[in-house]
N, CA and C atoms of all chains as a GROMACS GRO file, in nm:
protein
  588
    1UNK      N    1  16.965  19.268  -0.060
    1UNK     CA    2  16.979  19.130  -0.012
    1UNK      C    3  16.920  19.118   0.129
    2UNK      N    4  16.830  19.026   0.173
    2UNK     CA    5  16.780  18.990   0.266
    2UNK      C    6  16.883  18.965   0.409
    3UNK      N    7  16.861  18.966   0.501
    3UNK     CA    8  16.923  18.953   0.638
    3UNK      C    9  16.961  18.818   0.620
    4UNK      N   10  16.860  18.723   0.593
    4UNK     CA   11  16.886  18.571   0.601
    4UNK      C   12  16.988  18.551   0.518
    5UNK      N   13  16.989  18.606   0.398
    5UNK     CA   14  17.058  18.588   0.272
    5UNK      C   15  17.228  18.636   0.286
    6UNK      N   16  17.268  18.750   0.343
    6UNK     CA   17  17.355  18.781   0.406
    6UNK      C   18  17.425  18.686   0.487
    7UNK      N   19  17.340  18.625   0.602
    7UNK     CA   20  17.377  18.570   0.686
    7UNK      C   21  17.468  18.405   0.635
    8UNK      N   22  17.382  18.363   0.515
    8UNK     CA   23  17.393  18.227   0.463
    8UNK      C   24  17.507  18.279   0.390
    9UNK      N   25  17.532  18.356   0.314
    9UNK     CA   26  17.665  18.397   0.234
    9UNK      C   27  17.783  18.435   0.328
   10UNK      N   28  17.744  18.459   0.471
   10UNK     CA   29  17.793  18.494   0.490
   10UNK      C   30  17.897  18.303   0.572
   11UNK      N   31  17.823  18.248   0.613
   11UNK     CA   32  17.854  18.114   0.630
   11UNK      C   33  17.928  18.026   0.539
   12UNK      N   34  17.908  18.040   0.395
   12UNK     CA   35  17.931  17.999   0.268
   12UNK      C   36  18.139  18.040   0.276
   13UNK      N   37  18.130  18.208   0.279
   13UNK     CA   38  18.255  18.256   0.250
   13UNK      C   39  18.338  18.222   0.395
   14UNK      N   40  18.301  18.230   0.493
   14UNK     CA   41  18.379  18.258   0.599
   14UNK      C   42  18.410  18.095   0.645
   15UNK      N   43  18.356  17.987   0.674
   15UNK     CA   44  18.321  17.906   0.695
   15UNK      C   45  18.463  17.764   0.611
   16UNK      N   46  18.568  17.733   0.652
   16UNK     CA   47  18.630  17.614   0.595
   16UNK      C   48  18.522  17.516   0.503
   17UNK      N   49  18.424  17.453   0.576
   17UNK     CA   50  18.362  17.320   0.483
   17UNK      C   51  18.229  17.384   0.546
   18UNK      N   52  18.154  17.458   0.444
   18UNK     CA   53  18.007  17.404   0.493
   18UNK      C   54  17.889  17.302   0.449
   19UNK      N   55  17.823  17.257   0.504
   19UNK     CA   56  17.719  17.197   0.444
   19UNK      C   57  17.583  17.221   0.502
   20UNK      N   58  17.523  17.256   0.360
   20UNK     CA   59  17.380  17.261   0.379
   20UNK      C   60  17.281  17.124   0.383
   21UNK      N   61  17.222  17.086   0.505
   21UNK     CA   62  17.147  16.991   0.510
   21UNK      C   63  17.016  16.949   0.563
   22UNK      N   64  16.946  16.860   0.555
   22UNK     CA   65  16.844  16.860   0.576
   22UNK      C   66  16.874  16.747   0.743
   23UNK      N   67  16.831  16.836   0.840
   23UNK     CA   68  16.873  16.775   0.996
   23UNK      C   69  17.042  16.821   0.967
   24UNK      N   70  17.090  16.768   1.141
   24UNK     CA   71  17.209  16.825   1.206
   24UNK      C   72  17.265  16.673   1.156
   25UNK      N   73  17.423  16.668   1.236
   25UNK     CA   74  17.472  16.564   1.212
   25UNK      C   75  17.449  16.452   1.259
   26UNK      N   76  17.406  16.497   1.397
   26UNK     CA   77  17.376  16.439   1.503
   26UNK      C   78  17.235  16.368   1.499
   27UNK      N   79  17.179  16.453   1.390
   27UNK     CA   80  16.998  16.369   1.348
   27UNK      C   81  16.976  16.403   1.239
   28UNK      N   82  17.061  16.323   1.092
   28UNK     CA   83  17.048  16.403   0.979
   28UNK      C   84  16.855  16.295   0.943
   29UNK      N   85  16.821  16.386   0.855
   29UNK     CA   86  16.666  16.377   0.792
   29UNK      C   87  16.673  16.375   0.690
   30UNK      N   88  16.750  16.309   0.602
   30UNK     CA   89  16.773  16.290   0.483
   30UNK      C   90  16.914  16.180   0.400
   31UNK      N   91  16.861  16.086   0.293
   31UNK     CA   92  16.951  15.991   0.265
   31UNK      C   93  17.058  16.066   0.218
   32UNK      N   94  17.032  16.151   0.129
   32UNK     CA   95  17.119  16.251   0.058
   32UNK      C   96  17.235  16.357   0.149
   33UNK      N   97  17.133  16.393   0.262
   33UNK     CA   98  17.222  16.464   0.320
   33UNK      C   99  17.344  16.385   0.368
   34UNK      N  100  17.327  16.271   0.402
   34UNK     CA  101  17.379  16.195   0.524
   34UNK      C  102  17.492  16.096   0.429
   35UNK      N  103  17.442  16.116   0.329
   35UNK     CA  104  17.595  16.034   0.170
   35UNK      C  105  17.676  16.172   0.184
   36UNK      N  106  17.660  16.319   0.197
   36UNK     CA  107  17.713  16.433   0.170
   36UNK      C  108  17.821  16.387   0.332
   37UNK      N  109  17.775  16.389   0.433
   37UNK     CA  110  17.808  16.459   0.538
   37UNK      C  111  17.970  16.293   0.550
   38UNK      N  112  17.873  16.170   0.533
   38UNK     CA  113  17.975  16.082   0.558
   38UNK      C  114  18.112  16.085   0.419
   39UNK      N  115  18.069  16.114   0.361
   39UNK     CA  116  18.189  16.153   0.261
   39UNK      C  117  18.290  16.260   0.289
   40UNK      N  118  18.243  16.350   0.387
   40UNK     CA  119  18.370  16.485   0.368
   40UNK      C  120  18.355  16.450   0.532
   41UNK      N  121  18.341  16.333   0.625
   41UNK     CA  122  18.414  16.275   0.743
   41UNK      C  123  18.531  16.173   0.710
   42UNK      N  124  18.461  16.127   0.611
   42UNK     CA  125  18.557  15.996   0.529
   42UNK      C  126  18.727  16.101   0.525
   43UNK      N  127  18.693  16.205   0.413
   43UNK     CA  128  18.768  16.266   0.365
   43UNK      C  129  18.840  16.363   0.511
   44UNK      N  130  18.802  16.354   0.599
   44UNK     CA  131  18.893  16.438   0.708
   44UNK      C  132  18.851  16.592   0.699
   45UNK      N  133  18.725  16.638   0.618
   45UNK     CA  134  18.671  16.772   0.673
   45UNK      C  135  18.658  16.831   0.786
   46UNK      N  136  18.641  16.928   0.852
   46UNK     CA  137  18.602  17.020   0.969
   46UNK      C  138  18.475  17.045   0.864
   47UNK      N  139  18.308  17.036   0.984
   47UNK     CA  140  18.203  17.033   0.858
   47UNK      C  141  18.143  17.158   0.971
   48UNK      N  142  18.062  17.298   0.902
   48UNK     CA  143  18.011  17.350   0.954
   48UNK      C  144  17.851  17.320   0.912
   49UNK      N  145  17.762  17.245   0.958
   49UNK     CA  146  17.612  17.228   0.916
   49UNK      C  147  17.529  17.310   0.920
   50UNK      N  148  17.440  17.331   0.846
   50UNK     CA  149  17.318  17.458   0.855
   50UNK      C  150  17.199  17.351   0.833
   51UNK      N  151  17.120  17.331   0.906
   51UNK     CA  152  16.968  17.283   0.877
   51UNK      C  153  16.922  17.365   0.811
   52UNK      N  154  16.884  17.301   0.704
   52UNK     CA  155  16.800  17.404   0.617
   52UNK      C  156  16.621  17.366   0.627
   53UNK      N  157  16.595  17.257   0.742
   53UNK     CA  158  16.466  17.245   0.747
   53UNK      C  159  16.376  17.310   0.809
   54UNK      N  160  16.443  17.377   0.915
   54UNK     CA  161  16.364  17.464   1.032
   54UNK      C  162  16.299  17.638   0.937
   55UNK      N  163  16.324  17.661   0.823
   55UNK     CA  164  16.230  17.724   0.754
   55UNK      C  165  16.270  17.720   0.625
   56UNK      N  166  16.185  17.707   0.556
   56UNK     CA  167  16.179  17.720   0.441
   56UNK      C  168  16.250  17.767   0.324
   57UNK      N  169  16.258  17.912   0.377
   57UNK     CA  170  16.352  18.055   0.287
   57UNK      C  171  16.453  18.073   0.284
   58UNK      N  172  16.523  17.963   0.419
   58UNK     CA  173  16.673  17.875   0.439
   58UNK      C  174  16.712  17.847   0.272
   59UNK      N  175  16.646  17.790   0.229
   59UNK     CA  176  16.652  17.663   0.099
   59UNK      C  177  16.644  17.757  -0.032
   60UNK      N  178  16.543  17.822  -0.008
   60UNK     CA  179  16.502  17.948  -0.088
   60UNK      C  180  16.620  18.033  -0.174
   61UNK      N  181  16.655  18.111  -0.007
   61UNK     CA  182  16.794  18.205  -0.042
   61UNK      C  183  16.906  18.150  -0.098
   62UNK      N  184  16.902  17.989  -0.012
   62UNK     CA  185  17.051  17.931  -0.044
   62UNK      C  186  17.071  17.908  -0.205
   63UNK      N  187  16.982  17.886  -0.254
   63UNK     CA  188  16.996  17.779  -0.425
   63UNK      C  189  16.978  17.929  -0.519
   64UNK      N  190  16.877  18.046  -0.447
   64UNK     CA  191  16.924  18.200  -0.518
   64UNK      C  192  17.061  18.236  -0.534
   65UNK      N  193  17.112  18.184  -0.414
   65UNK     CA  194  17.316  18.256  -0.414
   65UNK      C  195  17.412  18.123  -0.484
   66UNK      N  196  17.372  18.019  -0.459
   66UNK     CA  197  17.432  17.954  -0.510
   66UNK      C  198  17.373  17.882  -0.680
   67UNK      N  199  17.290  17.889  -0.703
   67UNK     CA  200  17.178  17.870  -0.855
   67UNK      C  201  17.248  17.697  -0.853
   68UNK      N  202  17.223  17.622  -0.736
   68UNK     CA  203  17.214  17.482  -0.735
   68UNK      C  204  17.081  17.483  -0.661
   69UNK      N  205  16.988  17.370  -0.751
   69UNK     CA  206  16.864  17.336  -0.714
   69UNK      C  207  16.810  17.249  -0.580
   70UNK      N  208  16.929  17.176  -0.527
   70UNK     CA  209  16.904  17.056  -0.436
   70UNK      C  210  16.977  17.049  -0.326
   71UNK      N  211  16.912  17.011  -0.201
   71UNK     CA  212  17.012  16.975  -0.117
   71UNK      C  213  17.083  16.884  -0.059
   72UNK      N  214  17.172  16.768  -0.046
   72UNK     CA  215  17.253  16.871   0.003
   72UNK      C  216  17.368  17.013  -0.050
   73UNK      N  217  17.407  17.087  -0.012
   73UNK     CA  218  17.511  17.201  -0.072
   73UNK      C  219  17.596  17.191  -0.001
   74UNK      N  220  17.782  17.164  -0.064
   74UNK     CA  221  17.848  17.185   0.024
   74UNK      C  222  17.932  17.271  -0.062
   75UNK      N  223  18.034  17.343   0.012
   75UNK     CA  224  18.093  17.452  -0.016
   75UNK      C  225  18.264  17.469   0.021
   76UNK      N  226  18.347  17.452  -0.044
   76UNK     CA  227  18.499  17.442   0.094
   76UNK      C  228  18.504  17.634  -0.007
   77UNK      N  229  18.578  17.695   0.140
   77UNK     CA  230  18.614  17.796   0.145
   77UNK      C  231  18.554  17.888   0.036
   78UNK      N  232  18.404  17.908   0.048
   78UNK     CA  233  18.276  17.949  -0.070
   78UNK      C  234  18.282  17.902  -0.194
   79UNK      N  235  18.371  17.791  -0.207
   79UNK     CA  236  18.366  17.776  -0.384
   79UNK      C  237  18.243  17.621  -0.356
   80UNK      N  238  18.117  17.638  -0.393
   80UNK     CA  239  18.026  17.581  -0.443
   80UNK      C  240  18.116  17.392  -0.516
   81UNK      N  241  18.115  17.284  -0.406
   81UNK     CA  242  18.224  17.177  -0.462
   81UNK      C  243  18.080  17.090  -0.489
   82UNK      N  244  17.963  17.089  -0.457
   82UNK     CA  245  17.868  17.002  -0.522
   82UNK      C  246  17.729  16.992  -0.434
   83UNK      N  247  17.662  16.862  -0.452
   83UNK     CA  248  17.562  16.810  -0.390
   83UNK      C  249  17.599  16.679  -0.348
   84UNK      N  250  17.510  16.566  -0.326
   84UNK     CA  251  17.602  16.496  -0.237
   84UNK      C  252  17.678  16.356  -0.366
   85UNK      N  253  17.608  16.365  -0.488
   85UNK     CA  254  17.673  16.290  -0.589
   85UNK      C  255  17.794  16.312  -0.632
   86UNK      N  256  17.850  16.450  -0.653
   86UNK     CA  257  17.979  16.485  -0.669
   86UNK      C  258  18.037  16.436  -0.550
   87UNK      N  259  18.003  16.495  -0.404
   87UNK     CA  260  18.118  16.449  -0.311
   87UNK      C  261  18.096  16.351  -0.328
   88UNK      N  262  18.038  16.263  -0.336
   88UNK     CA  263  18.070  16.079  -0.289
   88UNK      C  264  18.179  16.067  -0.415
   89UNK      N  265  18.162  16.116  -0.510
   89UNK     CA  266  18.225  16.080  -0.647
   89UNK      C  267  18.345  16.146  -0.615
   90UNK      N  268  18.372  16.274  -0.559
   90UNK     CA  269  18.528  16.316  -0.533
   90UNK      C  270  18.560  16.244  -0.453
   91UNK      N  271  18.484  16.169  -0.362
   91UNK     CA  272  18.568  16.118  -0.249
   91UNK      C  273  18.628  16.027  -0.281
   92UNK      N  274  18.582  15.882  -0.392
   92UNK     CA  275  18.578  15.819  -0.432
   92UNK      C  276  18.773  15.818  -0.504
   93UNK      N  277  18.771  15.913  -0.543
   93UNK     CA  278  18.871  15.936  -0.667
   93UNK      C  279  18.972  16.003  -0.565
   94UNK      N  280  18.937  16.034  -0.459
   94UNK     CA  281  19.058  16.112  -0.350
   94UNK      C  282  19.033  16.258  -0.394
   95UNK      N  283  18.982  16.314  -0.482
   95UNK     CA  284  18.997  16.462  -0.548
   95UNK      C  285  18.969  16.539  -0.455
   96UNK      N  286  18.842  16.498  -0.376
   96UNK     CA  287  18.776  16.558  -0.217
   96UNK      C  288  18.904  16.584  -0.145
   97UNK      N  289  18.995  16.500  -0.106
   97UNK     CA  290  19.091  16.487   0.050
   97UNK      C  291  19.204  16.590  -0.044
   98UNK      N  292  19.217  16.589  -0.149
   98UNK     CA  293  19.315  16.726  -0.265
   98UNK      C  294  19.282  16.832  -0.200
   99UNK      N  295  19.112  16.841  -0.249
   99UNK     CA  296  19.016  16.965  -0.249
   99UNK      C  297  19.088  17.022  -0.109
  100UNK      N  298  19.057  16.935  -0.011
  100UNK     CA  299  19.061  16.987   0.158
  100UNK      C  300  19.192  17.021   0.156
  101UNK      N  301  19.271  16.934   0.141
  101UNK     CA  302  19.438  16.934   0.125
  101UNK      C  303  19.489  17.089   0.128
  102UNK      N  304  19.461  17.123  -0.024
  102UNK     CA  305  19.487  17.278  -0.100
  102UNK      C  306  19.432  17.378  -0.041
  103UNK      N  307  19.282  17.359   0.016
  103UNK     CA  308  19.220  17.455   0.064
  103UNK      C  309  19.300  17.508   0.215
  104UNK      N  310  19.248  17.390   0.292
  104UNK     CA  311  19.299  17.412   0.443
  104UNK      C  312  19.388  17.335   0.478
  105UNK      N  313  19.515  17.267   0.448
  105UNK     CA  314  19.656  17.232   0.478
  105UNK      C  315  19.563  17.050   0.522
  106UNK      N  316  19.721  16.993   0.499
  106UNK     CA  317  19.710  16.878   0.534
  106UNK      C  318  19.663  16.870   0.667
  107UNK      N  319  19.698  16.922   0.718
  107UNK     CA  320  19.688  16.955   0.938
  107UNK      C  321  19.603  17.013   0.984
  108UNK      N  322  19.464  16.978   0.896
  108UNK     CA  323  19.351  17.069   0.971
  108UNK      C  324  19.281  16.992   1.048
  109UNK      N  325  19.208  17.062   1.164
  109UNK     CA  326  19.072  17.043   1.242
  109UNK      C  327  19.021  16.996   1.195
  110UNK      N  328  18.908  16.882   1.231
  110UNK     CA  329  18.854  16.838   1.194
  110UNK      C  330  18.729  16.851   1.208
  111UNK      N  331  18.683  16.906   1.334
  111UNK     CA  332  18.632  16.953   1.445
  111UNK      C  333  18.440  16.950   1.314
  112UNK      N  334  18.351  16.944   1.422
  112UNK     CA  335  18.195  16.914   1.339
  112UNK      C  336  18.120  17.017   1.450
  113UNK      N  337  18.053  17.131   1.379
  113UNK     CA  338  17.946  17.183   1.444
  113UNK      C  339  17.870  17.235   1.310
  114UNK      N  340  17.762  17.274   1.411
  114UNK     CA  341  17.602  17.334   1.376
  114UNK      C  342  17.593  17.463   1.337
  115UNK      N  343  17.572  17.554   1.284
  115UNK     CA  344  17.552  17.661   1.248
  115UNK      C  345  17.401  17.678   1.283
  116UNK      N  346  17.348  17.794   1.345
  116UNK     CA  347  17.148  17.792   1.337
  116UNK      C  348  17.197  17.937   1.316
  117UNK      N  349  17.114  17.982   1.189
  117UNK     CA  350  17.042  18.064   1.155
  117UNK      C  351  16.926  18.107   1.203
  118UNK      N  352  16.995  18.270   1.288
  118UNK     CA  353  16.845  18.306   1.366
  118UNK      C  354  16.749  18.376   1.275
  119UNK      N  355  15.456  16.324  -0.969
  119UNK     CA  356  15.486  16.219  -1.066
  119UNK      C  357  15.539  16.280  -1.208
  120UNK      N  358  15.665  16.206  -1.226
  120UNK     CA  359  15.720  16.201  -1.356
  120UNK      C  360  15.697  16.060  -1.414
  121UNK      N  361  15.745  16.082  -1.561
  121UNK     CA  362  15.781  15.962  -1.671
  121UNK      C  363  15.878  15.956  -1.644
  122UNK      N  364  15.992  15.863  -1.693
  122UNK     CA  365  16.079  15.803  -1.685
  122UNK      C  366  16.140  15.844  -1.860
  123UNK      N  367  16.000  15.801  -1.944
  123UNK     CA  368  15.996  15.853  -2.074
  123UNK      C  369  15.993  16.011  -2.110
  124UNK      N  370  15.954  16.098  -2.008
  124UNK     CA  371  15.922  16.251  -2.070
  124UNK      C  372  16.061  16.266  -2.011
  125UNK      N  373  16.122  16.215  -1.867
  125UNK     CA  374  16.257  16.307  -1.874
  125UNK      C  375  16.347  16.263  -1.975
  126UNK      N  376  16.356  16.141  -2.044
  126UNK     CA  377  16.462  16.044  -2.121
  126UNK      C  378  16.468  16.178  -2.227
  127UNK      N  379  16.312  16.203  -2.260
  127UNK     CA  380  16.338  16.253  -2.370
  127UNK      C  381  16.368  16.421  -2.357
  128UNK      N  382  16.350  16.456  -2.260
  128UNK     CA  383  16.416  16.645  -2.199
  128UNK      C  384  16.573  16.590  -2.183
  129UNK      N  385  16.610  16.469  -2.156
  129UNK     CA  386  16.762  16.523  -2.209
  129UNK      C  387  16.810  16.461  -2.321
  130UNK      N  388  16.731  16.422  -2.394
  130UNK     CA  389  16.780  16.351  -2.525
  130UNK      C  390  16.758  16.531  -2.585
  131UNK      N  391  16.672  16.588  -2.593
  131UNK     CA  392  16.668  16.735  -2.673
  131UNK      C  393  16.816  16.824  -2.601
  132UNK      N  394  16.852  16.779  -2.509
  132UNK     CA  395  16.967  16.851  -2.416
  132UNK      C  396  17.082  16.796  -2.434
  133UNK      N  397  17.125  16.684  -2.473
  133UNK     CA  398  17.241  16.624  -2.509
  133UNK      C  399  17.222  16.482  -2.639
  134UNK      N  400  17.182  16.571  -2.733
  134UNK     CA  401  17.153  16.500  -2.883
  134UNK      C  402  17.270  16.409  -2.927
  135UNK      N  403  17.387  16.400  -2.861
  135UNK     CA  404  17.496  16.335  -2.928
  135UNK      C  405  17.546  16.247  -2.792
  136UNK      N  406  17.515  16.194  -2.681
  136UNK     CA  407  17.528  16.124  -2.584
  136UNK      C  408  17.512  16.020  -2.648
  137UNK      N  409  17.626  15.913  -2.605
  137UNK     CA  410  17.669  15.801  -2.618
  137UNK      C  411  17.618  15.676  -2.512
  138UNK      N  412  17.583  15.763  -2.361
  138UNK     CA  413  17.481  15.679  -2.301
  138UNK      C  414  17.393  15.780  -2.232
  139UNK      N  415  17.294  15.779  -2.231
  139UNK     CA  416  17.214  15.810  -2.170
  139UNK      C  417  17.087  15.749  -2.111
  140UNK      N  418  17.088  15.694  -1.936
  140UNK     CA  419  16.967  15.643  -1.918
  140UNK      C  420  16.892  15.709  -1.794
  141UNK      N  421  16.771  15.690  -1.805
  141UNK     CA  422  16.679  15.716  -1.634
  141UNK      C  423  16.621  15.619  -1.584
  142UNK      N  424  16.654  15.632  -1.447
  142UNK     CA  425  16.619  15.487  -1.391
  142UNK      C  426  16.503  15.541  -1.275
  143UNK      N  427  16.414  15.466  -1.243
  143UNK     CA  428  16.273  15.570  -1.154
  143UNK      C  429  16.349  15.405  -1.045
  144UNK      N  430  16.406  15.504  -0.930
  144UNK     CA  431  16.478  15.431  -0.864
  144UNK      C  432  16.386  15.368  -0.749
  145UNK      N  433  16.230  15.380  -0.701
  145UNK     CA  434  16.177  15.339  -0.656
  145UNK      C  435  16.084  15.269  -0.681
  146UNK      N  436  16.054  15.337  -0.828
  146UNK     CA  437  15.925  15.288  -0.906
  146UNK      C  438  15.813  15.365  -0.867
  147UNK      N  439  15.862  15.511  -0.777
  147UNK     CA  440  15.741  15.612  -0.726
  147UNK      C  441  15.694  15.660  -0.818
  148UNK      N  442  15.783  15.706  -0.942
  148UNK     CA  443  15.801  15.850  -1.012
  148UNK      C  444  15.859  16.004  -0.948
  149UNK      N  445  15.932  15.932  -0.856
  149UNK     CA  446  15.999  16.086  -0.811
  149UNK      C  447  16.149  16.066  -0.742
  150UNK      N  448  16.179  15.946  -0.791
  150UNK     CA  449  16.338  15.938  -0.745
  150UNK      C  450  16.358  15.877  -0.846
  151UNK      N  451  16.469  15.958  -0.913
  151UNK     CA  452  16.537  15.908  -1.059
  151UNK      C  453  16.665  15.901  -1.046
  152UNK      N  454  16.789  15.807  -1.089
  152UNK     CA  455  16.870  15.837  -1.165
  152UNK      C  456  16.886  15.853  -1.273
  153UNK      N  457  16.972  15.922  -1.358
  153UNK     CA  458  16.984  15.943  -1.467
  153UNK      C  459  17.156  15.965  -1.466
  154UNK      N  460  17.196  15.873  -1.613
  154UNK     CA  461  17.372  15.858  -1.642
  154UNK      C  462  17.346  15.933  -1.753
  155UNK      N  463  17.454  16.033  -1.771
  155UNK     CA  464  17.469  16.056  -1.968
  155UNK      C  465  17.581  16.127  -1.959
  156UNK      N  466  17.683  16.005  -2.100
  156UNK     CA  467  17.785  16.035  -2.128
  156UNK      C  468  17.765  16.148  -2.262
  157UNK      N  469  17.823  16.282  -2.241
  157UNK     CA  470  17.798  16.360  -2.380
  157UNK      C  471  17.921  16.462  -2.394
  158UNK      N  472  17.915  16.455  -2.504
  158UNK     CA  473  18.008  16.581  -2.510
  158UNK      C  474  18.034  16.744  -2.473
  159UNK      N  475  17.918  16.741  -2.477
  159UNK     CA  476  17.908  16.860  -2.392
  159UNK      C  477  17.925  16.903  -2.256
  160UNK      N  478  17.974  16.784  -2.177
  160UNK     CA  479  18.041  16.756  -2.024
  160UNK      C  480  18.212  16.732  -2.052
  161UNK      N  481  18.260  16.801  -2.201
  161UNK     CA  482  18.418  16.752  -2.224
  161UNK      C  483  18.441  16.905  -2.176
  162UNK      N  484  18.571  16.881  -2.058
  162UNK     CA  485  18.596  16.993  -2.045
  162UNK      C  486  18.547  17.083  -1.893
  163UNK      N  487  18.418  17.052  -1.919
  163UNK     CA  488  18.366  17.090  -1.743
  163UNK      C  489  18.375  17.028  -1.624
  164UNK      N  490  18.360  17.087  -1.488
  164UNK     CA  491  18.362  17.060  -1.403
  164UNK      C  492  18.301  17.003  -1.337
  165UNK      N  493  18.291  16.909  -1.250
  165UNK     CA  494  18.102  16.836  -1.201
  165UNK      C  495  18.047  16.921  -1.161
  166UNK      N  496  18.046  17.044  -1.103
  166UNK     CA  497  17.965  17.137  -1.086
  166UNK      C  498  17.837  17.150  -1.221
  167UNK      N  499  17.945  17.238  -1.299
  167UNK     CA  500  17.918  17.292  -1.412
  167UNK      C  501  17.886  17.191  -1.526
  168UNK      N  502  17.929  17.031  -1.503
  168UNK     CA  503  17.817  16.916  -1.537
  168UNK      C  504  17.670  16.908  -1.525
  169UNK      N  505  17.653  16.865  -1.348
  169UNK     CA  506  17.527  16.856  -1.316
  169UNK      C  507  17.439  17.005  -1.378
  170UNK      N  508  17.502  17.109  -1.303
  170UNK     CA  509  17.422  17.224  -1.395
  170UNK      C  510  17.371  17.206  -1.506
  171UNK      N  511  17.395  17.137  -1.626
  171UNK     CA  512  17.341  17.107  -1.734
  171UNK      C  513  17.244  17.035  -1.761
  172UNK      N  514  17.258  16.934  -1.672
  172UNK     CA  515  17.136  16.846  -1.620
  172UNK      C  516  17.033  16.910  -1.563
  173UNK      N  517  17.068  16.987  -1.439
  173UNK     CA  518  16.965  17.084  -1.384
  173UNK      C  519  16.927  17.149  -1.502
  174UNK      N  520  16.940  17.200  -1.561
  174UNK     CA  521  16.866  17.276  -1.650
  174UNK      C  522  16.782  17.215  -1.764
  175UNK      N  523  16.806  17.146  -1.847
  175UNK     CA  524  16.738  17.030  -1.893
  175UNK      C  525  16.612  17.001  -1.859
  176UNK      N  526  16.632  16.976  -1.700
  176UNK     CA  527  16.548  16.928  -1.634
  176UNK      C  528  16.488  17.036  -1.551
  177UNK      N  529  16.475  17.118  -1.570
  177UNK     CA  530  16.434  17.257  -1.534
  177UNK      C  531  16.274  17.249  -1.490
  178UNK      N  532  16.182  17.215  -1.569
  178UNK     CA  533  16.066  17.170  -1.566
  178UNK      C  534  15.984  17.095  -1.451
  179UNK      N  535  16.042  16.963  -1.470
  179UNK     CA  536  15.972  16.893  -1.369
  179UNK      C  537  16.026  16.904  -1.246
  180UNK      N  538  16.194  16.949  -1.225
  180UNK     CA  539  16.212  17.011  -1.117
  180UNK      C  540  16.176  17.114  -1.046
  181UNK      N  541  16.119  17.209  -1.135
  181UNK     CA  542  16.050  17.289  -1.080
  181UNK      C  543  15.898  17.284  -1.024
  182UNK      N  544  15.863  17.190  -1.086
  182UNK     CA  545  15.707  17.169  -1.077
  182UNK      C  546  15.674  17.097  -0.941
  183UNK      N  547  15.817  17.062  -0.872
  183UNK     CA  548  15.799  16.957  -0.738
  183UNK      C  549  15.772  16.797  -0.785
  184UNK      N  550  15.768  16.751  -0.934
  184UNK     CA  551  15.756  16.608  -0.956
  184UNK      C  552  15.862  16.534  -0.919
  185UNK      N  553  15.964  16.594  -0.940
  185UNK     CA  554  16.110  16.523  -0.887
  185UNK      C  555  16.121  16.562  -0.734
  186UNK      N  556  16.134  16.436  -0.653
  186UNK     CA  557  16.185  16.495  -0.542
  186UNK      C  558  16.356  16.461  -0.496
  187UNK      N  559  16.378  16.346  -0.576
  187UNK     CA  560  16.515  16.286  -0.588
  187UNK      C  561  16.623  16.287  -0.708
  188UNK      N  562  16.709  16.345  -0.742
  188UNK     CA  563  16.764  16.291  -0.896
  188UNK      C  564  16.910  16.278  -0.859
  189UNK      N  565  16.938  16.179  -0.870
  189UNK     CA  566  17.117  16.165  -0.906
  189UNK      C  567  17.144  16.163  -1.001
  190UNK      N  568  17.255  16.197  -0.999
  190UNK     CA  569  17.310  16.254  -1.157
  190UNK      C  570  17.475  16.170  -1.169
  191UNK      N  571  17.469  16.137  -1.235
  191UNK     CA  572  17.616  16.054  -1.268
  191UNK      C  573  17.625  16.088  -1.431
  192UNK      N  574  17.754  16.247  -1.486
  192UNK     CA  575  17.767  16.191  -1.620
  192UNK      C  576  17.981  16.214  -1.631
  193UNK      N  577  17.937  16.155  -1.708
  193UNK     CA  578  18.092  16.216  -1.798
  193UNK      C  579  18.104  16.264  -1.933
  194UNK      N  580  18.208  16.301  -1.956
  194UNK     CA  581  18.220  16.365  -2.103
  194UNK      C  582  18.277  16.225  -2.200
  195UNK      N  583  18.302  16.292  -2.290
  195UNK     CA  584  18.345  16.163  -2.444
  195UNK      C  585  18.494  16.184  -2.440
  196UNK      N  586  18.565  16.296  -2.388
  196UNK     CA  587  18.712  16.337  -2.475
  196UNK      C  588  18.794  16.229  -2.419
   0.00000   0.00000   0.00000
C-alpha cells in the first residue's frame, strides 16, 4: 500500500466525520461537494475535509479503498455512509443526525477542519 | 458525451423488473444525469450498497469520463 494510501485510510478510520471533497469548506469547488458538506452541518457533524483536488492520486487511492466512484466521500467513524445524494437523503429522513447520534454521542463537537495530505 | 438512451438502456439490462426507471440529462450537456429506479433488487440494501449497483451498471461510461455528474435516487419494491 502506498504512503498516500495509508495516510487516506488512515483519515477514513481515525477521523469522527470525514469528507472527501473537491475545495476546503471555506472555498468548496464543487456543487456536489458543497450539498455533502451543508448536510452533515445541517445534521450537527464535526467534519474533517480532505481536498482531493490538489493531486490527482488523492481521488485515485481514495475510490481504490473505498470502491465508490465519485466525489464527494463521506465516512462517520470509517464506515463508508455515501456521496453527497445519500447524505442529503439521510439528512432529509433524520437517519444522518441517528447516524452521528450512535456513532459519536448526542454531545459532540462540532468543530470543522482541513486535513492536507502531504 | 453520453445518451440519455444508451444509459436508459445499461440499466434497463441491470434492473429488468424496475417499476420506474428514468434518466434525465440534467443540463442537456450529456454529462450530468439523473437517473431514479425503483427495483427489486434495492429490497433489502443499504444506500450504499444501492447506488453501488448503479455504479456498476454504469460502469462504462463512467469509466470512459462521459459522465461527469450522476445522481442517483432509487428505492426498492418491498
Amino acid at each position: 500500500m502506498s504512503e498516500l494510501s495509508e495516510q487516506i485510510k488512515q483519515i477514513i478510520e481515525t477521523e469522527p466525520v470525514s469528507l472527501f471533497m473537491k475545495g476546503t469548506p471555506q472555498l468548496v469547488m464543487c456543487g456536489n461537494s458543497d450539498r455533502a458538506l451543508r448536510a452533515l452541518r445541517a445534521a450537527g457533524a464535526p467534519v474533517t475535509a480532505v481536498d482531493v483536488l490538489p493531486d490527482p492520486q488523492i481521488r485515485q487511492e481514495l475510490s481504490a479503498l473505498s470502491g465508490w466512484p465519485t466525489i464527494p466521500q463521506v465516512f462517520i467513524r470509517g464506515e463508508l455512509v455515501g456521496g453527497a445524494d445519500i447524505v442529503e437523503e439521510l439528512h432529509a429522513s433524520g437517519e444522518l443526525q441517528r447516524k452521528l447520534d450512535e456513532a459519536l454521542g448526542a454531545e459532540r463537537e462540532t468543530t470543522e477542519r482541513t486535513a492536507v495530505l502531504a | 458525451m453520453a445518451e440519455t438512451a444508451t444509459l436508459e438502456s445499461l440499466l434497463r439490462d441491470s434492473f429488468p423488473d424496475a417499476s420506474e426507471l428514468a434518466v434525465e440529462d440534467r443540463t442537456g450537456g450529456g454529462d450530468h444525469f439523473q437517473v431514479t429506479i425503483a427495483s427489486s433488487r434495492f429490497d433489502g440494501l443499504s444506500l450504499v450498497e444501492q447506488h453501488r449497483l448503479v455504479y456498476e451498471a454504469l460502469e462504462a461510461p463512467l469509466g470512459n469520463g462521459s459522465i461527469h455528474e450522476l445522481r442517483i435516487k432509487t428505492r426498492g419494491m418491498a
